[in-house]
MMTF fields as JSON, N, C-alpha, C and O atoms, coordinates in Angstrom:
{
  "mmtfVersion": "1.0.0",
  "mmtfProducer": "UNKNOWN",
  "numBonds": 483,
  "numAtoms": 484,
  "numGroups": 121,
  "numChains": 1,
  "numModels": 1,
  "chainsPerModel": [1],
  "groupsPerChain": [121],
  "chainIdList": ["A"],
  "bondAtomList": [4, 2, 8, 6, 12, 10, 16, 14, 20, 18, 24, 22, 28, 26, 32, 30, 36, 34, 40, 38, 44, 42, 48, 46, 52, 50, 56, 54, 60, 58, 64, 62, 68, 66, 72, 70, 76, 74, 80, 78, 84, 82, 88, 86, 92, 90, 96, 94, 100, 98, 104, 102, 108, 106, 112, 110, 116, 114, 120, 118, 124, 122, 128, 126, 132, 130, 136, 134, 140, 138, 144, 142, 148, 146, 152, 150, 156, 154, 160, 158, 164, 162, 168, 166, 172, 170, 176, 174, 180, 178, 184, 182, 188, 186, 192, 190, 196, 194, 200, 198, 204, 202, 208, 206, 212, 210, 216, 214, 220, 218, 224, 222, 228, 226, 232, 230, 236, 234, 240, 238, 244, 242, 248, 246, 252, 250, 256, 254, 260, 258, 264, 262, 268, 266, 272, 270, 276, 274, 280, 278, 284, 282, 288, 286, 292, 290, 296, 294, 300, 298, 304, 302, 308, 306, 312, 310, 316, 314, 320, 318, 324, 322, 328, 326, 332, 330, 336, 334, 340, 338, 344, 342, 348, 346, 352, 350, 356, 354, 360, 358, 364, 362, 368, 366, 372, 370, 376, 374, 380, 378, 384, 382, 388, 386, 392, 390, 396, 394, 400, 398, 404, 402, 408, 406, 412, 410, 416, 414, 420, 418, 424, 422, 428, 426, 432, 430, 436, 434, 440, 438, 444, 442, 448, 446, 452, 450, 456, 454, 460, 458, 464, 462, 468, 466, 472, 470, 476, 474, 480, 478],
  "bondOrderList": [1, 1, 1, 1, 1, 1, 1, 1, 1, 1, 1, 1, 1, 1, 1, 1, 1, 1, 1, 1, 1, 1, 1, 1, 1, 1, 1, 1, 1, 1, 1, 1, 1, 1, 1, 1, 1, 1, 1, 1, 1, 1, 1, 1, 1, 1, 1, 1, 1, 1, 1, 1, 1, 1, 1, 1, 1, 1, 1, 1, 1, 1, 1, 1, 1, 1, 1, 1, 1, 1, 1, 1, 1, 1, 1, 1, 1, 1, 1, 1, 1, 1, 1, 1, 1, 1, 1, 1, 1, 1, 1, 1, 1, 1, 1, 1, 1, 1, 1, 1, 1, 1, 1, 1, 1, 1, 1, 1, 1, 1, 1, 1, 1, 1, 1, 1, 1, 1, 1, 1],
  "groupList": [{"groupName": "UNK", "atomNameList": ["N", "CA", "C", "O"], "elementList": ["N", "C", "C", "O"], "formalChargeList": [0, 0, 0, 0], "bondAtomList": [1, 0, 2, 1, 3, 2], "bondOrderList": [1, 1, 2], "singleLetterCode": "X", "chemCompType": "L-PEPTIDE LINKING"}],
  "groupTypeList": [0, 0, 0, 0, 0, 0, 0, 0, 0, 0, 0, 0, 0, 0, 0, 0, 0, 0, 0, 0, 0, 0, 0, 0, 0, 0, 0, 0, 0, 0, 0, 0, 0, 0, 0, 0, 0, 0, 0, 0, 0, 0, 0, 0, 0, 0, 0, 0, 0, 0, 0, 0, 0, 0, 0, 0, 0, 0, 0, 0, 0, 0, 0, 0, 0, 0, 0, 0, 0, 0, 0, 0, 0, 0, 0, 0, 0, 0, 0, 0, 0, 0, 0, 0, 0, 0, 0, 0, 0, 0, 0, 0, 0, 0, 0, 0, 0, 0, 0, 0, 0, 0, 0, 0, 0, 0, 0, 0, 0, 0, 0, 0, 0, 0, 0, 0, 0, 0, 0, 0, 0],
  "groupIdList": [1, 2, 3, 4, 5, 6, 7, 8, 9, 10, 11, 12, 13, 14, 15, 16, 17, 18, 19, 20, 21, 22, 23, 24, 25, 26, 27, 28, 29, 30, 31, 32, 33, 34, 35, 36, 37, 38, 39, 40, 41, 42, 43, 44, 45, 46, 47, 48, 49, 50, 51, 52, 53, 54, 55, 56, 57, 58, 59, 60, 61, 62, 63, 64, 65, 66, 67, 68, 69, 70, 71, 72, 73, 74, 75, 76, 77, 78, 79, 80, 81, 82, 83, 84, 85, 86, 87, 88, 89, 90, 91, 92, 93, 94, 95, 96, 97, 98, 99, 100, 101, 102, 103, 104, 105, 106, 107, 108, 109, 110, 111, 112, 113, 114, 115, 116, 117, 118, 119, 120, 121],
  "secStructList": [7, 7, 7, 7, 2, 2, 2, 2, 2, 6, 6, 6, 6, 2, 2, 2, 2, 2, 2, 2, 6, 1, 6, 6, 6, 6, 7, 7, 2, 2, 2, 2, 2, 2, 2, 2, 2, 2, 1, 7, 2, 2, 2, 2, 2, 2, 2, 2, 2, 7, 6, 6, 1, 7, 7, 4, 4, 4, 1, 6, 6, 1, 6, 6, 6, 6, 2, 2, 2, 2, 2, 2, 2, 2, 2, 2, 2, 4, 4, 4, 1, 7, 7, 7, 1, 7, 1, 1, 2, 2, 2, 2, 2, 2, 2, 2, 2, 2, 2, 2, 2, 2, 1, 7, 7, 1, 7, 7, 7, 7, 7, 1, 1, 7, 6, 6, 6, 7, 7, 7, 7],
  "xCoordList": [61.887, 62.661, 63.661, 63.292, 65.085, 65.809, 65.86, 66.276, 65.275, 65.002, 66.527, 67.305, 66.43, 68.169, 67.355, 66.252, 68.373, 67.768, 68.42, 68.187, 68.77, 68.459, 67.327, 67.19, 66.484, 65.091, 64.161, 63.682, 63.851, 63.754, 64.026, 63.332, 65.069, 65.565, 65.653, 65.208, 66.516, 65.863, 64.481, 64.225, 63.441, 61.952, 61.711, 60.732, 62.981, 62.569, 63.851, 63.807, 64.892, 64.841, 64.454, 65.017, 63.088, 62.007, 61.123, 60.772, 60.8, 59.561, 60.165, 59.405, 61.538, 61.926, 61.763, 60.874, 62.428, 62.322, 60.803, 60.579, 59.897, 58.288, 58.475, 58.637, 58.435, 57.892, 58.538, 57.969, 60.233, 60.565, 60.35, 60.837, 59.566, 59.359, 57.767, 57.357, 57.168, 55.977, 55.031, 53.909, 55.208, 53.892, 53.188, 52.639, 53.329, 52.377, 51.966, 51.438, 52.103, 51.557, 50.008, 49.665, 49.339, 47.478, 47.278, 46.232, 48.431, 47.981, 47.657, 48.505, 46.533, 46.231, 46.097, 45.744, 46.343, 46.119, 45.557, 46.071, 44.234, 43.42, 43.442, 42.51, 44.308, 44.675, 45.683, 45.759, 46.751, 47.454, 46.428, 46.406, 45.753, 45.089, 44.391, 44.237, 43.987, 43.115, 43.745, 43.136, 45.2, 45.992, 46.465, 46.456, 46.795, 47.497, 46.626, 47.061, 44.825, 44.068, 44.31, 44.642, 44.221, 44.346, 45.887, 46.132, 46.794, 47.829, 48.487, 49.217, 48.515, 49.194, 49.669, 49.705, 50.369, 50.854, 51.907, 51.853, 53.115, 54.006, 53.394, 53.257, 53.161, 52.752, 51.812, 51.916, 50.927, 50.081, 51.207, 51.196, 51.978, 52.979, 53.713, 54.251, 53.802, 54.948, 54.253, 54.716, 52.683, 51.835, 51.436, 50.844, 52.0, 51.914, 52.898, 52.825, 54.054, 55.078, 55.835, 56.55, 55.687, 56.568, 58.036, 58.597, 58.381, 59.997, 60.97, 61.623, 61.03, 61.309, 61.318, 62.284, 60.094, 60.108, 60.098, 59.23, 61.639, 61.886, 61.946, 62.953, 60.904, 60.573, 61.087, 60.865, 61.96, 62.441, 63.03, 62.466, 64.093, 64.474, 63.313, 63.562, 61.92, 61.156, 60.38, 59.719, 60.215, 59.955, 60.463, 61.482, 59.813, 60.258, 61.584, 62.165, 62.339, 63.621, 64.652, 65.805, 64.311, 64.897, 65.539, 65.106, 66.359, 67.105, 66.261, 66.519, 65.125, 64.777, 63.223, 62.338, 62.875, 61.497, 60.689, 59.55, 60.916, 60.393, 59.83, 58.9, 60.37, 59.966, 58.625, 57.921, 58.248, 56.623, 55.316, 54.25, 55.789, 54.682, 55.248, 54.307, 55.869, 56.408, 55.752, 54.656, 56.523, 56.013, 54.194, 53.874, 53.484, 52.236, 51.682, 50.867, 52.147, 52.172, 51.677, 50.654, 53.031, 53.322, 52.244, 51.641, 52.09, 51.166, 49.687, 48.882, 49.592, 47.791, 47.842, 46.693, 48.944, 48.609, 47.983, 46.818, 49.456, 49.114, 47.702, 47.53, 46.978, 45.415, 44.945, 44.546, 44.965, 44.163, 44.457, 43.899, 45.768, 46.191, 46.353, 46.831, 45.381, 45.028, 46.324, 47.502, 45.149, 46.688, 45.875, 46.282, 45.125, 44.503, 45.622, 45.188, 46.545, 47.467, 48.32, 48.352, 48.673, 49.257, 48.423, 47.557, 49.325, 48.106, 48.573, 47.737, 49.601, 50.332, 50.348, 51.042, 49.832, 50.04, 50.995, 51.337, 52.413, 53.63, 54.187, 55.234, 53.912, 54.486, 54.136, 55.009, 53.007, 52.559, 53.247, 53.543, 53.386, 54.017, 55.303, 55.71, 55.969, 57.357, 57.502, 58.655, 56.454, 56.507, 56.245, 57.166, 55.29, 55.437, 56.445, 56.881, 56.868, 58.233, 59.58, 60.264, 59.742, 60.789, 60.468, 61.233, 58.554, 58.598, 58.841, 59.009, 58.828, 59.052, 60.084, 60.384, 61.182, 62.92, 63.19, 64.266, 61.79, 62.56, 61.943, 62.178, 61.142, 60.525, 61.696, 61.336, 62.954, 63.626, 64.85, 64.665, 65.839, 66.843, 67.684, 67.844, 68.894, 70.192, 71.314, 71.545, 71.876, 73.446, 74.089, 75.25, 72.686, 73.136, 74.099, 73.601, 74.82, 75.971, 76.246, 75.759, 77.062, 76.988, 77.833, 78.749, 78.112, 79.354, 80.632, 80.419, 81.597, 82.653, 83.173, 83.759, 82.617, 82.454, 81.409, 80.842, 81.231, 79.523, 79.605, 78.573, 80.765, 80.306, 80.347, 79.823, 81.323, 81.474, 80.019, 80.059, 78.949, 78.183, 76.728, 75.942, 76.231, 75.275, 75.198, 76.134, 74.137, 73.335, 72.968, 73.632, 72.037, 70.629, 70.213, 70.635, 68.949, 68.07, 67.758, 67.044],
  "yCoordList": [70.933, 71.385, 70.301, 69.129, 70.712, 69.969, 69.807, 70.644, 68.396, 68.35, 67.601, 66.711, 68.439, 68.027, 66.84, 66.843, 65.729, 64.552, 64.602, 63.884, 65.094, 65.469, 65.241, 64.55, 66.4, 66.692, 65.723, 65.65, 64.647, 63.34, 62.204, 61.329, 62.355, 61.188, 61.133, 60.26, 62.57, 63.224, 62.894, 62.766, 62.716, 62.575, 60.527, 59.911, 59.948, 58.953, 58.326, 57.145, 59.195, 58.545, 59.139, 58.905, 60.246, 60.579, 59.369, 58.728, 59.198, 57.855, 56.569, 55.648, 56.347, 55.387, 55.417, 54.652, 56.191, 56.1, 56.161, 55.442, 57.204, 56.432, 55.129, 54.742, 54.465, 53.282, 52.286, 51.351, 52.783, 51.561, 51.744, 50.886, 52.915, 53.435, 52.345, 52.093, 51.909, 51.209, 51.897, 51.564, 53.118, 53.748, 54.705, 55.797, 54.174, 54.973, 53.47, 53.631, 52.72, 51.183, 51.598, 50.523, 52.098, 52.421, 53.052, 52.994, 53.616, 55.096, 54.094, 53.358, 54.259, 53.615, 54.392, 55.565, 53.877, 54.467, 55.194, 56.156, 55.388, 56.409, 57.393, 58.184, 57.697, 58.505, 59.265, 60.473, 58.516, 59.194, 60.022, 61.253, 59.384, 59.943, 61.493, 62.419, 61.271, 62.364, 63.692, 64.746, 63.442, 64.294, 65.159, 66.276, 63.883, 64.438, 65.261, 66.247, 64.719, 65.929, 66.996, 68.028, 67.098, 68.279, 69.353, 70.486, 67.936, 68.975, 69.219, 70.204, 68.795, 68.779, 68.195, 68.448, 66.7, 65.647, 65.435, 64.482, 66.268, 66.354, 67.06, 66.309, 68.468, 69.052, 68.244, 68.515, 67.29, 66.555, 65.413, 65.033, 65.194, 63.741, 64.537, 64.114, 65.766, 65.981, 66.376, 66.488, 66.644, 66.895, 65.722, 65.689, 64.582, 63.087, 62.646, 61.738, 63.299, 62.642, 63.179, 62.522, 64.63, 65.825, 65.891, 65.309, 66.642, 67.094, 66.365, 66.887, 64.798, 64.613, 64.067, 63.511, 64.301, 64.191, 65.711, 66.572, 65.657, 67.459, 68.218, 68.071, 68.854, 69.178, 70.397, 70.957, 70.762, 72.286, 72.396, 73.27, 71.567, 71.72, 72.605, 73.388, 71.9, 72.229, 73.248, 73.754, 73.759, 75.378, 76.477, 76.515, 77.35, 78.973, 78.936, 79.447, 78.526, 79.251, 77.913, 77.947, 77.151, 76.024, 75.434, 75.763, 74.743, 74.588, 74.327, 74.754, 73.543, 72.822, 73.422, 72.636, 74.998, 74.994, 74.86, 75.294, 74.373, 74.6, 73.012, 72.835, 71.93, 70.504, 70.336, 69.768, 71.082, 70.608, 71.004, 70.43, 71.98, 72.341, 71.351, 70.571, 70.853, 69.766, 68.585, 68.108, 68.1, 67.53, 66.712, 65.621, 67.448, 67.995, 67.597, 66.692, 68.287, 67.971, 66.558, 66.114, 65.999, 64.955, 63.847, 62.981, 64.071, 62.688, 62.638, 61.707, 63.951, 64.6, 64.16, 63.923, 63.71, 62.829, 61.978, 61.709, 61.004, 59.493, 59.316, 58.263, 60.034, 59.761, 58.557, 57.484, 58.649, 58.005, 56.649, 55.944, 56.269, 54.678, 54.36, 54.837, 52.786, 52.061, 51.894, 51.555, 52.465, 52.86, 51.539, 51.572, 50.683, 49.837, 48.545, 47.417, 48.661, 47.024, 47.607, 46.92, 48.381, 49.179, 49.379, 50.163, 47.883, 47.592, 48.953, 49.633, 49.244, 50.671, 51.71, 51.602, 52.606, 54.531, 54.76, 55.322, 54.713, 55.47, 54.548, 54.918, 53.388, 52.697, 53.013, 52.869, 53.367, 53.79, 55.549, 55.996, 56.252, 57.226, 57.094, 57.664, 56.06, 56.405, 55.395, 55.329, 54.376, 54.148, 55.539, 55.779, 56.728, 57.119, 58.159, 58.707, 58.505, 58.866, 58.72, 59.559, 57.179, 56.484, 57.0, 57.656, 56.621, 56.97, 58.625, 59.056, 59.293, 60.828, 60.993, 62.018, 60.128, 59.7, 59.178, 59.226, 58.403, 57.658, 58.069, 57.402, 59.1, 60.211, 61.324, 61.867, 61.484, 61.968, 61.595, 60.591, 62.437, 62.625, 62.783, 63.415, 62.317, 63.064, 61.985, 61.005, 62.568, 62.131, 61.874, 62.025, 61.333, 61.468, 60.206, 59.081, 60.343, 59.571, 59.804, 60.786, 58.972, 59.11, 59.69, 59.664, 60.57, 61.497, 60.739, 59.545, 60.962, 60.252, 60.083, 59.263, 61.173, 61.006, 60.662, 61.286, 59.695, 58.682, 58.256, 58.476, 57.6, 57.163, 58.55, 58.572, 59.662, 60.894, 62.072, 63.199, 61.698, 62.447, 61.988, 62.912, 60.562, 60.196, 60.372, 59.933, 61.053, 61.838, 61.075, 60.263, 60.478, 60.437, 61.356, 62.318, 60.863, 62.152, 62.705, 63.705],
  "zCoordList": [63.618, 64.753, 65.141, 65.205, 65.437, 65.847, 67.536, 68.338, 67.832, 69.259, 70.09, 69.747, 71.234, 72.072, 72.76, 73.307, 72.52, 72.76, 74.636, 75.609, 74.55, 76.157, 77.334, 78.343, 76.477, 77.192, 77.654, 78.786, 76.231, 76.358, 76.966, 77.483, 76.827, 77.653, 79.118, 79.863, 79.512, 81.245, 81.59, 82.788, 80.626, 81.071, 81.037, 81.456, 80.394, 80.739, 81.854, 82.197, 82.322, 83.623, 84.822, 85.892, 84.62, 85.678, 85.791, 86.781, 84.245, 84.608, 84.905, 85.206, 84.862, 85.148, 86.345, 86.72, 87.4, 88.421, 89.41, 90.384, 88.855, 88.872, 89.317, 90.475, 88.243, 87.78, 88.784, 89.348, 88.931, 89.593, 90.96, 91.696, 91.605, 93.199, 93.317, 94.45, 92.363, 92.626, 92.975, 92.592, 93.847, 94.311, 93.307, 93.454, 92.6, 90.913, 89.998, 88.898, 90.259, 89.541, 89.966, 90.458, 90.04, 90.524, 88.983, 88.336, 88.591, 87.392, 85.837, 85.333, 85.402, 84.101, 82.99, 83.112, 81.848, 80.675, 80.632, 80.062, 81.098, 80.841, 81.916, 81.769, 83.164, 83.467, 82.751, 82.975, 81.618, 80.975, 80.108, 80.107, 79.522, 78.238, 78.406, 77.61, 80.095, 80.307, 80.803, 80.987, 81.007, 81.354, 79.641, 79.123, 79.363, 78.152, 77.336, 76.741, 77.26, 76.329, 77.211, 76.628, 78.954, 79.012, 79.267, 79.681, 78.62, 78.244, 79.668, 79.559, 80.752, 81.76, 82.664, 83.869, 81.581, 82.281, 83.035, 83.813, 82.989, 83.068, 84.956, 85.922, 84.995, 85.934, 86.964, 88.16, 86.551, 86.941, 87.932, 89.103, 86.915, 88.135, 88.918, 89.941, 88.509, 89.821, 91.001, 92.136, 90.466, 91.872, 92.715, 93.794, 91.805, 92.548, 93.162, 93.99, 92.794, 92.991, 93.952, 94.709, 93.961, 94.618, 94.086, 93.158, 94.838, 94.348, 93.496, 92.592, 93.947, 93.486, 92.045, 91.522, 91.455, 90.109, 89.859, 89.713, 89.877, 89.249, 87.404, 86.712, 86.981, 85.731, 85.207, 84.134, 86.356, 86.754, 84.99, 84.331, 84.271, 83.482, 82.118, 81.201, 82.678, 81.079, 81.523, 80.616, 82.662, 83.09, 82.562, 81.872, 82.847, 82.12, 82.312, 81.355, 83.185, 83.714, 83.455, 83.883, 82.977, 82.662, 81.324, 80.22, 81.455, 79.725, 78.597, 77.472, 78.912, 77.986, 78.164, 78.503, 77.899, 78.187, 76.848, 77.018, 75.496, 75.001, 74.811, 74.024, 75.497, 75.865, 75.845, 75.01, 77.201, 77.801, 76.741, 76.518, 76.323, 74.648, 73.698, 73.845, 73.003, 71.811, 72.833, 72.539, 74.139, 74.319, 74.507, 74.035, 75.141, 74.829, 73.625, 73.444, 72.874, 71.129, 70.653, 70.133, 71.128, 70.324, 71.107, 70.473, 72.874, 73.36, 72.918, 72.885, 72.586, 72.219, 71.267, 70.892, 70.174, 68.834, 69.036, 68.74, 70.082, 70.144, 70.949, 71.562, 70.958, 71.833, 70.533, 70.988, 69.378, 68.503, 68.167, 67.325, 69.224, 68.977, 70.458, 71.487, 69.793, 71.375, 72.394, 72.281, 73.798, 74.799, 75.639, 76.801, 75.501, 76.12, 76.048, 76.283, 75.838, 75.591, 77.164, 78.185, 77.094, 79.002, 80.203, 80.59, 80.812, 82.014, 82.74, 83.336, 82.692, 83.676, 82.891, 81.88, 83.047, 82.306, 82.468, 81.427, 83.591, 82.771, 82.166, 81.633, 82.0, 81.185, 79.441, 78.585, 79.184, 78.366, 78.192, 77.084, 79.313, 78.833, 78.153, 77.141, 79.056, 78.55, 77.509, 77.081, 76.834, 75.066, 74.539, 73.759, 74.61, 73.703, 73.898, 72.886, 75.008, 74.942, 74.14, 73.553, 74.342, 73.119, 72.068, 71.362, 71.681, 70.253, 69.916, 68.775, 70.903, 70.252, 70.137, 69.525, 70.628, 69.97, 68.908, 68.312, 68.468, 67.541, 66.38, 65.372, 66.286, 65.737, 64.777, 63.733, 65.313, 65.542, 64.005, 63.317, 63.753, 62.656, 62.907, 63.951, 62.121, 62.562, 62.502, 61.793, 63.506, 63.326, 64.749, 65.13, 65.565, 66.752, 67.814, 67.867, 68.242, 68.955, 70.147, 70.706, 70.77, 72.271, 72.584, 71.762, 73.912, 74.259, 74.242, 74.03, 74.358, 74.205, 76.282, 76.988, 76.424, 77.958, 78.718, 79.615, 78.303, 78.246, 79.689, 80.324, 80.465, 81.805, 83.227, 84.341, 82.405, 83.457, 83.084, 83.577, 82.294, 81.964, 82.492, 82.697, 82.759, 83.61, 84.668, 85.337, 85.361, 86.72, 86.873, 86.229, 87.487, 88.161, 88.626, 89.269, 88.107, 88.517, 89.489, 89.429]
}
């Protein structure tokens, strides 16, 4: 499957912003881990986080819904490699985040309208 590196990357400046709000530094690895076997990590932070960690994009009605299943996918792999070196869980999410980028093929390049195309989230 050819994945829009979009989807991805939108999910790591959600956890960026997590991460840099501090009030999720409590969440450990093995809160990731236990989310991710049950496959509802994504849904799980925004019930931590509220609104504003908005996922609206990888919802039914959203651009990118076919994200939160691939995504899913790919963290339920990484269960089998030690997540114990991440004193912080989204820090650990958003390594294997990268790695489901760098997972990735192609021919991909940056917009040519690279500074009129960054949001925040």
């Amino acid at each position: 499957m050819l994945v829009n590196i979009k989807a991805p990357t939108h999910l790591i400046l959600l956890l960026s912003w997590l991460i840099d709000s501090g009030r999720f530094d409590h969440l450990t690895s093995a809160d990731i881990c236990e989310h991710a076997r049950k496959r509802d990590t994504l849904t799980w932070l925004r019930s931590l986080a509220g609104p504003e960690f908005d996922i609206s994009n990888y919802g039914p009605d959203g651009a990118w819904t076919w994200f939160e299943s691939y995504f899913n996918d790919f963290i339920e792999a990484q269960l089998n490699v030690d997540a114990s070196d991440y004193k912080r869980g989204l820090c650990l999410l958003l390594a294997w985040t990268n790695a489901l980028i760098r997972q990735g093929e192609g021919n991909w390049k940056p917009s040519n309208n690279i500074a009129r195309d960054w949001r925040r989230p």
